[in-house]
C-alpha positions in Angstrom: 82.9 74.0 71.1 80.7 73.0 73.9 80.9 75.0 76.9 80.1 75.0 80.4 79.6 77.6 82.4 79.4 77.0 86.4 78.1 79.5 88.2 74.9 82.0 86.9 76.0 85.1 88.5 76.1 88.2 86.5 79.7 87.8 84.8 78.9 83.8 84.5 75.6 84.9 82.5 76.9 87.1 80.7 79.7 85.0 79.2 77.4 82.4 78.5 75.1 84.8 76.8 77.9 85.9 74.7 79.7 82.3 73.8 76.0 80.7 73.2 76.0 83.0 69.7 78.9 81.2 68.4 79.1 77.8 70.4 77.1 75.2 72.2 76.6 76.6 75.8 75.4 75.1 78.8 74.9 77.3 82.4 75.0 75.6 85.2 73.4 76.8 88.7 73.6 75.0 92.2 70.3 76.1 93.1 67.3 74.3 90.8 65.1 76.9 91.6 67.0 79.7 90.4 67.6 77.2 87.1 63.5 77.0 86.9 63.0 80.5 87.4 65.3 81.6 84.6 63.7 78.9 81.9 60.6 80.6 83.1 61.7 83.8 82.8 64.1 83.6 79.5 66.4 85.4 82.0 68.7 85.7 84.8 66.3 88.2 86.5 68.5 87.7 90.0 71.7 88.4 88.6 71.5 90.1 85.3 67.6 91.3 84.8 66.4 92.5 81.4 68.8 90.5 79.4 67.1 87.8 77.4 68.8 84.7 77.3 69.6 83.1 73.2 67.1 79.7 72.2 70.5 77.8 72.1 71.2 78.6 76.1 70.9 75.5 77.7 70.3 75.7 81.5 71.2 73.1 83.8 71.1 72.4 87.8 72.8 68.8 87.4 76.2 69.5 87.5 77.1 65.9 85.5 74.8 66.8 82.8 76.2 70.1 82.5 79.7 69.3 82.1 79.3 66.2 80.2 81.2 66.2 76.9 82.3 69.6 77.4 85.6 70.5 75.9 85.9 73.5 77.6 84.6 74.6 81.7 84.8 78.2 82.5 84.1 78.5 86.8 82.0 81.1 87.5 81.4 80.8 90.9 82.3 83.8 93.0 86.1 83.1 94.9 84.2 81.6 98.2 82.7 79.0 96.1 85.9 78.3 93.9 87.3 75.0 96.1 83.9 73.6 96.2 83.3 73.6 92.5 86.6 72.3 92.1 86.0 69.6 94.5 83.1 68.9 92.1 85.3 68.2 89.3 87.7 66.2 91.3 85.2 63.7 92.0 82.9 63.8 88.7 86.9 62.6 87.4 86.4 65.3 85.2 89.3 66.3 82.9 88.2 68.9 80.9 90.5 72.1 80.5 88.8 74.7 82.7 89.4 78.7 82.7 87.9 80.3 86.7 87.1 83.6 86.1 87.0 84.9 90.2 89.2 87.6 91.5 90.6 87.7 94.9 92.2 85.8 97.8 90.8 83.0 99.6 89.4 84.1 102.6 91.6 82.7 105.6 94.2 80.7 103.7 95.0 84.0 101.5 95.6 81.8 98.2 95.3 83.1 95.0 92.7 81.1 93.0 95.6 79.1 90.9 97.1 78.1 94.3 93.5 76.7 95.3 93.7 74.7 92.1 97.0 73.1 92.8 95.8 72.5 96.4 92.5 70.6 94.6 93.6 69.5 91.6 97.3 69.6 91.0 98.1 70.4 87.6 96.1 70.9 85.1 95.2 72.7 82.0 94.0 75.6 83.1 94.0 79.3 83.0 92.2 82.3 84.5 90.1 84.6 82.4 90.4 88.2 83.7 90.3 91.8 83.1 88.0 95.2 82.9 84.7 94.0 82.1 81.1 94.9 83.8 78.9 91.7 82.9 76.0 94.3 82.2 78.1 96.2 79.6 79.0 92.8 77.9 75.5 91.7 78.1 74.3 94.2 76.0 76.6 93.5 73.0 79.2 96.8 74.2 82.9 96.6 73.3 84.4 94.1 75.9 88.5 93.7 76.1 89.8 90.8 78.2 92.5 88.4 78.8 93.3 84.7 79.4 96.3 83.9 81.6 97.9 80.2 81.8 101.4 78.6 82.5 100.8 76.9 79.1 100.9 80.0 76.9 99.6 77.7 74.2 96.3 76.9 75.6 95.9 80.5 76.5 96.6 81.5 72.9 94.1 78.8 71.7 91.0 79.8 74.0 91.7 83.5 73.5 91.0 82.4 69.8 88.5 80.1 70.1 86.0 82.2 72.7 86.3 85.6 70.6 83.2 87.6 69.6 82.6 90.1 68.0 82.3 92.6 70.6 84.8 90.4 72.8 88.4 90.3 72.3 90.7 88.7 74.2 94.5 88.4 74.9 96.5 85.4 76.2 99.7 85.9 78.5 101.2 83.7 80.4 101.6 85.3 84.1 98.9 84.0 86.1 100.2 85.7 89.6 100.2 88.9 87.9 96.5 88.6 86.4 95.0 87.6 89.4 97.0 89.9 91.6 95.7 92.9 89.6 92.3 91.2 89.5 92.3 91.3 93.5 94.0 94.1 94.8 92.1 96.1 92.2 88.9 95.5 94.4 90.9 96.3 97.5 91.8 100.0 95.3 87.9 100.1 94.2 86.9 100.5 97.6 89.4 103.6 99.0 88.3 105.4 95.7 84.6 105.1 96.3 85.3 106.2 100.3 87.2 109.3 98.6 84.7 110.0 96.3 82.2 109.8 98.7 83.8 112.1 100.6 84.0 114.3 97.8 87.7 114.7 97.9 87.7 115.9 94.2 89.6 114.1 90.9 93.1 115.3 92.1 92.6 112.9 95.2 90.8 110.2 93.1 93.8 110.3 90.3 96.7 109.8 93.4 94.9 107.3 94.8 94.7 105.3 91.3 98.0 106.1 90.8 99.3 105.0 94.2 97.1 102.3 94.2 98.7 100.9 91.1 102.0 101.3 92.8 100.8 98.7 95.6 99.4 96.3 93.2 102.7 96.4 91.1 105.0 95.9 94.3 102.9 93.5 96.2 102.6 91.2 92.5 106.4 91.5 92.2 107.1 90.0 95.4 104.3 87.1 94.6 106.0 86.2 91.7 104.3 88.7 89.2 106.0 90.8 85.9 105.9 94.2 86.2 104.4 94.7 82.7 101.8 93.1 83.6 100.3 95.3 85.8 100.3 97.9 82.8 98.1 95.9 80.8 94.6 95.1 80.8 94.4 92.9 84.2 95.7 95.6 85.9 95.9 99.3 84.9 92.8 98.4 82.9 90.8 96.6 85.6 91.6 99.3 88.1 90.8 102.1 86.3 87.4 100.4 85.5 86.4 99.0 88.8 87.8 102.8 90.1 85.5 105.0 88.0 82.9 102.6 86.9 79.0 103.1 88.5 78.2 99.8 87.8 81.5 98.7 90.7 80.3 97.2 93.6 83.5 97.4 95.1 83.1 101.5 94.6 80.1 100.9 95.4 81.1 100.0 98.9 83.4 102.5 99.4 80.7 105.1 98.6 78.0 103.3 101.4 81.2 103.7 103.8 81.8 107.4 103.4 78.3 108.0 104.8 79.1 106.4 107.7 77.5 102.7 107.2 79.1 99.9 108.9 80.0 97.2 106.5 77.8 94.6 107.8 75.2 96.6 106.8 76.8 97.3 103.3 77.5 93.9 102.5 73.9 92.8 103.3 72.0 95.5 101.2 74.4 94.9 98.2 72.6 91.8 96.9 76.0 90.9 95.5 79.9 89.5 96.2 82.2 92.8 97.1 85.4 90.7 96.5 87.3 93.5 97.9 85.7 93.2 101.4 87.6 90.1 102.4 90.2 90.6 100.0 91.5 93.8 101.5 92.1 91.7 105.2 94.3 89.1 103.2 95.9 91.0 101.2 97.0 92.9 104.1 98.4 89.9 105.7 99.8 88.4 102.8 101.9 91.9 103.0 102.6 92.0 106.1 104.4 88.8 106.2 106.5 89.6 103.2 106.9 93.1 104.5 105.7 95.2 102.0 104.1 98.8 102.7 100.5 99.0 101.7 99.2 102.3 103.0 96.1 102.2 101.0 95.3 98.6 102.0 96.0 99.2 105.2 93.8 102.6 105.7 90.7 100.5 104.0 91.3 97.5 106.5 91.3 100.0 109.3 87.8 101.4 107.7 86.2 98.2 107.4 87.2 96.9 110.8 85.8 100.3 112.4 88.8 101.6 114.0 89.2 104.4 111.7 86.7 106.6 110.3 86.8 107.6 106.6 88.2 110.8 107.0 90.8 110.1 109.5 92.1 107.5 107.2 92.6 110.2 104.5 94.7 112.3 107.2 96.8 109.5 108.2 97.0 108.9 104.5 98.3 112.4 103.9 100.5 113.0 107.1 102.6 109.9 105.8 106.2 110.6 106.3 107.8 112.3 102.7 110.2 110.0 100.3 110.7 108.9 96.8 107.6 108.3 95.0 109.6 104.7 93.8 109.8 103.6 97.1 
């Protein structure tokens, strides 16, 4: 097939490393300086350093050229940048199927990304690619397991088949909402674990708060529309426990810079990279609210990143929660 990739981040890069063995790969970047630097470099030193791209990479800041004759599009741009690259498409009268592969809510609007896509583009053939996957890890050839949700099962099925490797394997399902629920709220989960590791709170704290945290991803998903099974699978019990545990999470990663006592604003700029879990935690929250579903773990990370709640108070509150069934 031939492939475009939008967006050279670190997962986008990584993907397009990966298909490029097999297909005919084109990644596309906004920014032509960022495209010149990485045909000088044979690399995406910004995102993903010391991985060197395959000769049949093709890199591309013209965003016609790059999705010209493409039968497939996967959008690689990080959530915030979803509705503009769609708007892209929409007026390039650009058809192609297209798999987005960003996890979160939209900041103020608190859509999920397929609900950005109806609001753009109506319907389509289309899908999101999702799961527990570090682009590094994939990068350098390790086992990667992921999955491709759509409403047409068939198409999910047929890209699932078509963009295996051999160190990639991928599922197809059918429940969108459920993928990208588990996709955001895991981020939101990412964050609390990294404060209580930080903390150093121990693994019995860490394995309730995964635990927990699945339970709030599983009833807030249910009420969106979600199955319950698929939180179990790889988009969510599998994405959480990754983006929970992993070193290479920048959403732990926050969490961890918070525990010291760092104000976000400060986190956010020394990161270098997209903490989806930072803006999805505040919708999320909302999104809840209005629906009125109990998320104390959201809720104690929103009160840590707005500053009215230290770390460790959040954990008492937390704790001092009053006692009931562990199914409600």
């Amino acid at each position: 097939m031939r492939i475009a990739v939008l967006g050279a981040g670190a997962w986008g890069t990584a993907l397009a490393i990966a298909f490029a063995h097999r297909h005919s790969v084109v990644l596309w970047a906004r920014d032509p300086d960022q495209v010149t630097s990485m045909r000088t470099a044979g690399e995406n030193s910004r995102y993903l350093p010391g991985h060197r791209f395959p000769a049949s990479l093709a890199l591309a800041a013209d965003f016609t050229l790059a999705t010209d004759g493409a039968d497939l599009v996967l959008i690689a741009a990080p959530l915030a940048g979803l509705r503009t690259t769609l708007q892209h498409l929409r007026d390039a009268r650009i058809g192609t199927p297209f798999l987005w592969l960003c996890k979160g809510l939209e900041r103020g609007t608190g859509l999920l990304p397929h609900q950005v896509v109806r609001e753009v583009l109506g319907e389509r053939l289309c899908g999101v690619l999702t799961g527990p996957s570090f682009a590094d890890e994939l990068a350098r050839n390790l086992p990667t397991v992921v999955t491709i949700a759509s409403a047409d099962a068939g198409f999910a099925l047929r890209c699932a088949e078509n963009l295996r490797c051999p160190r990639l394997r991928i599922y197809a399902g059918d429940d969108v909402v459920g993928a990208e629920v588990g996709g955001a709220v895991k981020n939101v989960m990412a964050i609390a674990t990294g404060v209580c590791d930080g903390l150093g709170l121990g693994m019995n704290a860490r394995a309730a708060l995964l635990t927990r945290g699945l339970h709030e991803i599983t009833r807030f998903g249910k009420a969106l529309g979600g199955r319950a099974d698929t939180f179990m699978g790889l988009s969510g019990m599998g994405d959480l426990i990754l983006t929970c545990t992993g070193d290479l999470s920048r959403n732990r990663r926050v969490g961890l810079l918070l525990a010291t006592g760092k104000p976000i604003d400060q986190i956010t700029g020394e990161l270098g990279h997209v903490a989806e879990g930072v803006p999805a935690a505040r919708e999320v929250q909302r999104r809840a609210a209005a629906l009125g579903i109990k998320m104390p773990i959201t809720d104690w990370v929103c009160a840590v990143l707005d500053g009215s709640m230290t770390p460790i108070e959040g954990v008492a509150a937390l704790m001092a929660r009053d006692i009931g069934f562990e199914d409600e």
